[in-house]
N, C-alpha and C positions, 0 to 999 in steps of 0.2 A: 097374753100376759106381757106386760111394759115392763121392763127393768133398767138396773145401768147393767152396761156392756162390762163380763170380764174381760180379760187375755182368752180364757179358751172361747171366746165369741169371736176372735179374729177372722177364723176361717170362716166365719157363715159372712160374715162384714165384707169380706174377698169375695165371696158369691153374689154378695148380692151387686157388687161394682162390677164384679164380670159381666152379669145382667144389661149393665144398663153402659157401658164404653162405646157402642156404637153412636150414643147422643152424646154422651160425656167428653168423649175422648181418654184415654189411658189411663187407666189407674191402678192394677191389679200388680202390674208390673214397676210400677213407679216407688221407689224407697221412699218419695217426700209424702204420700199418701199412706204408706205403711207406718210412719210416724206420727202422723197426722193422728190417725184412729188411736195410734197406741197412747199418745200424749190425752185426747181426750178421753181414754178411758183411766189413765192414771187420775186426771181430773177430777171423774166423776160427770161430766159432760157427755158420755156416750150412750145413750140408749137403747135396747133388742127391746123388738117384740119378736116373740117366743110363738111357736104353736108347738106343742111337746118337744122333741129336741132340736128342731129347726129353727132356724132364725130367719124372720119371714119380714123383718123391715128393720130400719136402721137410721137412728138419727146423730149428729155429733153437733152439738149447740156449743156459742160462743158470744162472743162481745162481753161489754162494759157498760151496766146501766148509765144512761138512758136507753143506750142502743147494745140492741142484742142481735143476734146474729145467728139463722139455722145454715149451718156450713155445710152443711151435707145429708139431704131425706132420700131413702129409696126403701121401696116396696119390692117384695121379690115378685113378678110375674105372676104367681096362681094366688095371688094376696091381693092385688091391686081392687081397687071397686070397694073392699069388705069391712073398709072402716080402719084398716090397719096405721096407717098413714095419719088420720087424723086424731087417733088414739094416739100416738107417738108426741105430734106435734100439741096436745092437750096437756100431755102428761111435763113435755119440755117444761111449757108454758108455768104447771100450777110446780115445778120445782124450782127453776132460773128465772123467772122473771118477776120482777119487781116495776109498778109504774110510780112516776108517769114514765111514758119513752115509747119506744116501738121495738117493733120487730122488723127486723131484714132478711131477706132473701134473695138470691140471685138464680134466676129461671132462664130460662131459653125464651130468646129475640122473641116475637111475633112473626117472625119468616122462617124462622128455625124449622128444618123436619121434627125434632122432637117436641115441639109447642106443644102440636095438638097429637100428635101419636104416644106418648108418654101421659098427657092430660096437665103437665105441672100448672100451668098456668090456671085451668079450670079449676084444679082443685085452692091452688091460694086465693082465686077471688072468692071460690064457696067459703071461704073460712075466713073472710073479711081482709085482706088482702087488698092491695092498690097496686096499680101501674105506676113506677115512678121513672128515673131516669134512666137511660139505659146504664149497661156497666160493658166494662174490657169483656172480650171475643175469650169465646172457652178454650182450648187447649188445641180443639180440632178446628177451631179455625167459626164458630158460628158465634149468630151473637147473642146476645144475653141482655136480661133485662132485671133490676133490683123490683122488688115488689115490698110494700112496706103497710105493716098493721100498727094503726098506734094500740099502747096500751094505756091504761089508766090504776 
């Protein structure tokens, strides 16, 4: 089940960034990230997917039509593969965005360890997704690539 993210979803939202810091770099521990979820769940820009009390994936959507912006997708580990991720990223889609314009994302380089061990990259070109320019080096130091879907 897809929802927006309350306050008591913060903890699972922490879990799932513990998850994935070894590609990311730090965030669990980071106050600007603790704000980060909290503002987009004031928002309304946060989203859970749920499996009964767990929170099993996590998205926090932004921009300014034309351009919109997923700021932050992760899939907890025994979820990945199961459609979770792109139920998420569907669900963003049919509440925030408005065309014409696109969507943005920012993934991991093409040399990155986490490219192909994470899948990000695999999964935004399955879901119409493009290579575009690269973007600034993540927190830890790798690099990162914007990927862009138009809308209509």
């Amino acid at each position: 089940m897809i929802r927006c993210a309350r306050e008591q979803d913060v903890a699972g939202l922490l879990g799932l960034a513990a998850e994935v810091e070894h590609w990311f770099g730090p965030m669990v521990g980071v106050p600007a990230f603790h704000d980060a979820v909290e503002e987009h769940i004031r928002r309304s820009t946060a989203l859970v997917a749920v499996s009964g009390p767990d929170v099993v994936g996590g998205l926090l959507f932004g921009g300014e039509p034309p351009v919109h912006h997923v700021d932050w997708l992760v899939v907890s580990q025994q979820a990945r593969g199961t459609g979770v991720g792109r139920a998420l990223l569907a669900d963003a889609v049919d509440r925030f965005v408005r065309g014409p314009g696109s969507i943005e994302v920012v993934t991991f380089g093409a040399d990155h360890p986490g490219a192909v061990a994470s899948g990000a990259r695999v999964f935004y070109e399955r879901l119409g997704f493009t290579p575009a320019e690269a973007a600034p080096p993540g927190p830890e130091g790798g690099s990162r690539q914007v990927y862009r879907r138009a809308v209509t």
